[in-house]
C-alpha positions as CSV (number, residue, x, y, z in Angstrom):
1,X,41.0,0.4,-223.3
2,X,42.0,-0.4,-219.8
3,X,43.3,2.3,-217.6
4,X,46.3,3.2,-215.9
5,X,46.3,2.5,-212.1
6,X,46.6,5.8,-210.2
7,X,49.8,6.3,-208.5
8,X,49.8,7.0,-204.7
9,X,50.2,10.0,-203.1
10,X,52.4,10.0,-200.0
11,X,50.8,10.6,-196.5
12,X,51.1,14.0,-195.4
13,X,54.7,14.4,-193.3
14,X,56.3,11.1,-194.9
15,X,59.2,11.6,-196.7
16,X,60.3,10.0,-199.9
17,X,63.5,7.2,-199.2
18,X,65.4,9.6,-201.5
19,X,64.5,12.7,-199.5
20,X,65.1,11.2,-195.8
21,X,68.6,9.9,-197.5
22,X,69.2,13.2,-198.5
23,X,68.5,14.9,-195.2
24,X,70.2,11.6,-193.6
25,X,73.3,12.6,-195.5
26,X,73.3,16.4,-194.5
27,X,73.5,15.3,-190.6
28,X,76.1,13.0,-191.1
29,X,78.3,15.7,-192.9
30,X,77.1,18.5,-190.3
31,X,77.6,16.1,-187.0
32,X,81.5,15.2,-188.4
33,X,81.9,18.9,-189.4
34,X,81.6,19.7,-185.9
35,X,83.9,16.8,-184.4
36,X,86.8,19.7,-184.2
37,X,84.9,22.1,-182.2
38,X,83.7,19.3,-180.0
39,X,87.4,18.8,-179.4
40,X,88.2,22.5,-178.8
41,X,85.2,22.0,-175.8
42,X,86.7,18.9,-174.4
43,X,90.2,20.5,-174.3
44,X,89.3,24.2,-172.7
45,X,87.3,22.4,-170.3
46,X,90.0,20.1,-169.1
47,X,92.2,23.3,-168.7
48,X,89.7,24.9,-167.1
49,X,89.4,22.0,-164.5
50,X,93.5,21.9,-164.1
51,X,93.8,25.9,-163.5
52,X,90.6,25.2,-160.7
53,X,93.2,25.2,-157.9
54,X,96.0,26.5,-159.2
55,X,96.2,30.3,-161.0
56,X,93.2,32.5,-161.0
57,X,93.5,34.4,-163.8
58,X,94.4,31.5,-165.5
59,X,91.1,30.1,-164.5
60,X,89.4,33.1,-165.4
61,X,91.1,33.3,-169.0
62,X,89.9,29.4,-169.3
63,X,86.5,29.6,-168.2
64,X,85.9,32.7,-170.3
65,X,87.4,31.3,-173.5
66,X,85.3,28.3,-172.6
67,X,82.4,30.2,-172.8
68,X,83.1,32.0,-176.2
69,X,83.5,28.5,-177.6
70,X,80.9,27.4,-176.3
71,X,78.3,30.1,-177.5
72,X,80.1,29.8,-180.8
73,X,79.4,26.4,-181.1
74,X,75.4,26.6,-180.2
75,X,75.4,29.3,-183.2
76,X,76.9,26.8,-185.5
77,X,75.0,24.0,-184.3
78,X,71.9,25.5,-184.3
79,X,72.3,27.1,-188.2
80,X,71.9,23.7,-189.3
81,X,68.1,23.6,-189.8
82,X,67.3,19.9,-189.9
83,X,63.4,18.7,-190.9
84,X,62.1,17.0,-188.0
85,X,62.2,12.5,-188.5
């Protein structure tokens, strides 16, 4: 009776196709999650830049609020726990 050939085992760190699809997918959905809050950046900062001459406070209120947004986007990009490729 002849035998079955012996299936291959994948190299150590290589993926399967379906797993680095899956992962694939996952940074797609997290990178256009965070299109929003790359807009909130974009924004502050350009008020920030128009208030640079103009109103202190209002430049201290805009570099500030920059700031919050911009630690609170590092926490959220940073939760996302990605396999390295």
């Amino acid at each position: 009776m002849a035998k079955a050939p012996k299936k291959k085992k994948a190299a150590p760190g290589k993926r399967s196709a379906k797993a680095a699809g899956d992962v694939q997918a996952k940074q797609v959905k997290a990178y256009a999650d965070m299109e929003p809050y790359l807009c909130d950046l974009a924004r502050m900062s350009e008020i920030a830049a128009m208030m640079f001459d103009k109103d202190e406070g209002l430049f201290i209120f805009a570099t500030t609020d920059l700031d919050d947004i911009l630690k609170a986007f590092r926490a959220r990009y940073y939760a996302m726990d990605f396999p390295p490729v």
